[in-house]
C-alpha positions as CSV (number, residue, x, y, z in Angstrom):
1,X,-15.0,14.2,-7.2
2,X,-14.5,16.8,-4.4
3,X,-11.7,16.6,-2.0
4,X,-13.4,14.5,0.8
5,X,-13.9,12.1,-1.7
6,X,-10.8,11.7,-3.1
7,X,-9.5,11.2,0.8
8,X,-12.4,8.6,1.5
9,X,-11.2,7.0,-2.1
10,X,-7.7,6.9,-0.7
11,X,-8.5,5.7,2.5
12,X,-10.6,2.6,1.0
13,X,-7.7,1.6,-1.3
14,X,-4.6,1.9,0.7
15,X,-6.1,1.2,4.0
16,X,-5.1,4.5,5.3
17,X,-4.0,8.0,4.4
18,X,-0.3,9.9,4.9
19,X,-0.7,13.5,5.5
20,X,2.0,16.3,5.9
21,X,1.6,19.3,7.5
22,X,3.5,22.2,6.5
23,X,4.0,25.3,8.4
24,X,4.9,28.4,6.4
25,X,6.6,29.9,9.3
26,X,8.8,26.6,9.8
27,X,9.2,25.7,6.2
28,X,11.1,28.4,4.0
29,X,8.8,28.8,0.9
30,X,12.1,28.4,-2.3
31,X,12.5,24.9,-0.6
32,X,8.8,23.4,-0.8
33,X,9.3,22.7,-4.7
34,X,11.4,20.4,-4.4
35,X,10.3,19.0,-1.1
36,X,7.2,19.0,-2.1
37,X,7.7,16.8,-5.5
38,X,10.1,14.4,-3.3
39,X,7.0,13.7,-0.6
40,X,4.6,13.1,-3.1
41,X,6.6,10.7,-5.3
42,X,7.2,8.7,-1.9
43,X,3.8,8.4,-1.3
44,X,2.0,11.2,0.4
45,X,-1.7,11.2,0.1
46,X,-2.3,15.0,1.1
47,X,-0.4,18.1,2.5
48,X,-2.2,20.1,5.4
49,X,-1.1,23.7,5.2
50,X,-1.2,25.9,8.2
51,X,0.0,27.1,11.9
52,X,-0.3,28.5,15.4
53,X,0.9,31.9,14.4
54,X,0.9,32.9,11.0
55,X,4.2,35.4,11.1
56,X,5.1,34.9,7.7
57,X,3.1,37.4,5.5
58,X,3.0,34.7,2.3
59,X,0.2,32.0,3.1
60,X,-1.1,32.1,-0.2
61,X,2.6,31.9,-1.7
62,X,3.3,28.8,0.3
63,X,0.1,27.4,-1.0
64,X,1.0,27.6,-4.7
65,X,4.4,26.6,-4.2
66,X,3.1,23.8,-3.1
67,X,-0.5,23.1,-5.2
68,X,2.6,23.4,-8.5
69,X,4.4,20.6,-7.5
70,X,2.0,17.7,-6.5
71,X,-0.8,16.1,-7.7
72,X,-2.4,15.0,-4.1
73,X,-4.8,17.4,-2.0
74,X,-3.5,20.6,-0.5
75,X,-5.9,20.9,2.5
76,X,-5.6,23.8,5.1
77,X,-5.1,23.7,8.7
78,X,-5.7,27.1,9.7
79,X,-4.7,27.9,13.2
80,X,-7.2,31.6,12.4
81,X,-9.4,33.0,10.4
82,X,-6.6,34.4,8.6
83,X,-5.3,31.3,7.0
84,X,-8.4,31.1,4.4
85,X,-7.6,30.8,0.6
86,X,-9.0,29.7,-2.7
87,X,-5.6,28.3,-3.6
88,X,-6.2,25.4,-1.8
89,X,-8.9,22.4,-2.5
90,X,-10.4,22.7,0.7
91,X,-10.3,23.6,4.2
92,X,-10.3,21.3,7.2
93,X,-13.5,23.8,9.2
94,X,-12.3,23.2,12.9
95,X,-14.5,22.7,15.6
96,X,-12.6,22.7,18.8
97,X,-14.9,20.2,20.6
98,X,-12.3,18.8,23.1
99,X,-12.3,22.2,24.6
100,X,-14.7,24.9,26.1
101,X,-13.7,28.5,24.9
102,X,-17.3,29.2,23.0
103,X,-14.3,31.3,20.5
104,X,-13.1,28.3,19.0
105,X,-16.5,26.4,19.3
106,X,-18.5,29.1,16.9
107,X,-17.0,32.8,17.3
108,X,-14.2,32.2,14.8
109,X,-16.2,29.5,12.4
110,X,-19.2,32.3,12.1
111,X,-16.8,35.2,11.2
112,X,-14.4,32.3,8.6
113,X,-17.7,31.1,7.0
114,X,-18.6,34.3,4.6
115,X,-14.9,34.2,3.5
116,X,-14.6,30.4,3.2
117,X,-18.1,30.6,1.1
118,X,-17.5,34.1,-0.9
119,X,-13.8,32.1,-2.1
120,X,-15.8,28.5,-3.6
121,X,-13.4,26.5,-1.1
122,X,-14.4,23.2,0.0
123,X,-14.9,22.8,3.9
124,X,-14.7,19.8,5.6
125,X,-16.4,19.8,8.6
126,X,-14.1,18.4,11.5
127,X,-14.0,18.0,15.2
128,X,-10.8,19.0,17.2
129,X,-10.0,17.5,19.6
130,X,-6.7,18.0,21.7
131,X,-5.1,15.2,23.9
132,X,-3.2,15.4,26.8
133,X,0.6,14.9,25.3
134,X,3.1,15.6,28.8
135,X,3.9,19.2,27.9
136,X,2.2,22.6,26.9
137,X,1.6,22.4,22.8
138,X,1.6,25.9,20.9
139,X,-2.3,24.4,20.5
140,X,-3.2,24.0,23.8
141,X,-1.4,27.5,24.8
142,X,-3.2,29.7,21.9
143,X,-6.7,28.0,22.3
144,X,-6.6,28.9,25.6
145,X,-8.3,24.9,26.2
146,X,-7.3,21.8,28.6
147,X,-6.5,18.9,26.4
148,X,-8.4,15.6,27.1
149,X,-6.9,13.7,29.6
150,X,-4.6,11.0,27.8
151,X,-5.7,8.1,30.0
152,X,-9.7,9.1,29.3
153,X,-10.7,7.2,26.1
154,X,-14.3,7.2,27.0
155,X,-14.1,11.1,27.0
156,X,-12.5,11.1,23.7
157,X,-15.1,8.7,22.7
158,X,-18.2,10.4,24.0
159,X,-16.9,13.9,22.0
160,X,-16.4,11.8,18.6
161,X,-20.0,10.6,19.4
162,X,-21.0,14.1,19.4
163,X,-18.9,15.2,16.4
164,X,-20.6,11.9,14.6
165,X,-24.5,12.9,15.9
166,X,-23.4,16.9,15.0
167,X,-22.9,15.6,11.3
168,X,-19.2,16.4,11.3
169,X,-16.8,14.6,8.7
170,X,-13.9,13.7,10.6
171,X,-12.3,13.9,14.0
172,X,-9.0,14.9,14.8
173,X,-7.1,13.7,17.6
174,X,-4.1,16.0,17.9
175,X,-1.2,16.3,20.6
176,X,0.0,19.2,19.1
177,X,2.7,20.4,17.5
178,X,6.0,19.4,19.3
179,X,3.9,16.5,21.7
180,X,6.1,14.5,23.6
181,X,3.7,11.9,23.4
182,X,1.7,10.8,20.5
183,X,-2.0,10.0,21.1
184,X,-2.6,6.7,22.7
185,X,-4.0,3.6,20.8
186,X,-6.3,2.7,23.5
187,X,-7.9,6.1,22.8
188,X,-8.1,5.5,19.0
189,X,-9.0,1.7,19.7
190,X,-12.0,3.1,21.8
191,X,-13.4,6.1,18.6
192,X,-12.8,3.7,16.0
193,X,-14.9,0.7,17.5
194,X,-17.8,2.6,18.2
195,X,-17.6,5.9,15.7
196,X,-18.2,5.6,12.4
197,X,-16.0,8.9,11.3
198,X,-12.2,8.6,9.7
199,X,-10.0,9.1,12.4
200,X,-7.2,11.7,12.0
201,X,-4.6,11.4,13.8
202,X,-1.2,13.6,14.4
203,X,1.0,15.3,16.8
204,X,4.1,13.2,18.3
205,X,4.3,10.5,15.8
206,X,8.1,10.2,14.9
207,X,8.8,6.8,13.6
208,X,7.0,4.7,10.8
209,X,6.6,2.0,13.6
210,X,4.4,4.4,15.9
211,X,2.4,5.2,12.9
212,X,1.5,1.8,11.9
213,X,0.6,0.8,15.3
214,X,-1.9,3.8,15.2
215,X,-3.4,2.8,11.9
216,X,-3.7,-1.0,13.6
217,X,-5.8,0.8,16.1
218,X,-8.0,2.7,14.2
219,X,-6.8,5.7,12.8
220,X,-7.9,6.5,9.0
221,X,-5.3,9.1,8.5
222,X,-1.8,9.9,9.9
223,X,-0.1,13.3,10.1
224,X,3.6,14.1,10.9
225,X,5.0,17.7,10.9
226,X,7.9,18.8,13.3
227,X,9.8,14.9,12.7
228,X,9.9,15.7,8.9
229,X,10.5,18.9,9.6
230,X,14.0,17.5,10.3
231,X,14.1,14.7,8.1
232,X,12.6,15.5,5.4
233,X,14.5,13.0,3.1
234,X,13.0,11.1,0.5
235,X,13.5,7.4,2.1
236,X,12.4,8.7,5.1
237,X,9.0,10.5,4.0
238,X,8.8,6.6,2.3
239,X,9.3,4.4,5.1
240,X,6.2,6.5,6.8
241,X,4.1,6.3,4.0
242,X,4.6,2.6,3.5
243,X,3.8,1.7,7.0
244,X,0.7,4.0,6.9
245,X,-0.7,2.0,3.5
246,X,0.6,-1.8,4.4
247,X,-1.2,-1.6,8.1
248,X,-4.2,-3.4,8.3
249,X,-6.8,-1.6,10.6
250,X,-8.6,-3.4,13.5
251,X,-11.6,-1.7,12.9
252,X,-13.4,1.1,11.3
């Protein structure tokens, strides 16, 4: 069973899927072991690995500290070519479809394909997209893209169409790193009724009650990063994952 599977798997048994994305320049790499044993035992279904920047010189060190300690997928996120290794189980392969900079739409995918193939790692196929969020994301600044327009779910919807009709895996809906607001229901309400892609959704999300309400809407899988970035406890991390897993979706 490949990675994608195992998420699909996860996402027909517990409804939904918990990820948590870990930046190595934000997370110091002697404090993922234990972190990373704590998240897993409270339920995480998956880590994401990756960032805007990249200026720690360890990527790969980050990703076996972390692949040692859990048992649940260690996916990267890579915010450039540069975050690309076989340490991982697979690689989320971005297509920044919300936006119009022909860079993030094929240059960088065409020059990260020979590495992602020459290292055996799994790609999974996804379409970006970035939504409006009230403020300027590290995303939005460094892809150099407008976001969609928050209160424009039948643009959202017509690029998931695409990504679906493309052959893509998944779409993304991300506010970004730091969003003051999450993405809005009505948006995921609108992909999920009429796309047949698992809906990943992340940026902004910082209580377990916003995250289930998302889930209700639509969304196959939840990401947090910068709230348990500072609260990264263990009942916490819990209270997240259980509202992700005991939400039952509208529709899928």
């Amino acid at each position: 069973m490949n990675t994608f599977e195992r998420l699909l798997k996860v996402r027909k048994e517990r409804g939904a899927g918990y990820f948590i994305l870990l930046d190595p320049d934000k997370n110091k790499r002697e404090q993922l072991p234990s972190f990373v044993r704590e998240a897993t035992e409270a339920g995480v279904d998956g880590f994401l690995v990756g960032g805007s920047l990249m200026s720690t010189n360890d990527f790969e060190e980050h990703l076996r500290a972390i692949k040692q300690n859990t048992s649940v997928p260690v996916i990267i996120f890579p915010g450039g070519i540069m975050q690309v290794s076989s340490v991982a189980d697979a690689i989320l392969f971005l297509i920044l479809i919300s936006g119009r900079n022909p860079e993030h739409l094929i240059g960088s995918q065409v020059i990260a394909a020979p590495i992602i193939k020459r290292n055996g790692l799994e790609a999974i196929s996804t379409g970006y997209m970035l939504i409006e969020a009230g403020n300027m994301t590290s995303a939005e600044f460094m892809s150099n893209t407008k976001p969609i327009p928050r209160d424009k779910p039948d643009i959202a919807l017509a690029h998931a169409l695409a990504a679906e009709i493309i052959g893509m895996k998944f779409v993304y809906l991300d506010a970004g790193s730091g969003a003051h607001a999450s993405v809005p229901e009505e948006m995921i309400r609108a992909i999920a009724g009429k796309c047949s892609l698992p809906i990943i959704v992340g940026g902004g999300i910082r209580t377990p009650e916003e995250a289930r309400k998302k889930v209700q809407a639509g969304a196959s899988f939840i990401v947090t990063g910068t709230v348990t970035e500072h609260n990264n406890h263990h009942s916490f991390i819990k209270e997240f994952a259980e509202a992700v897993h005991s939400s039952a979706p509208v529709s899928r």
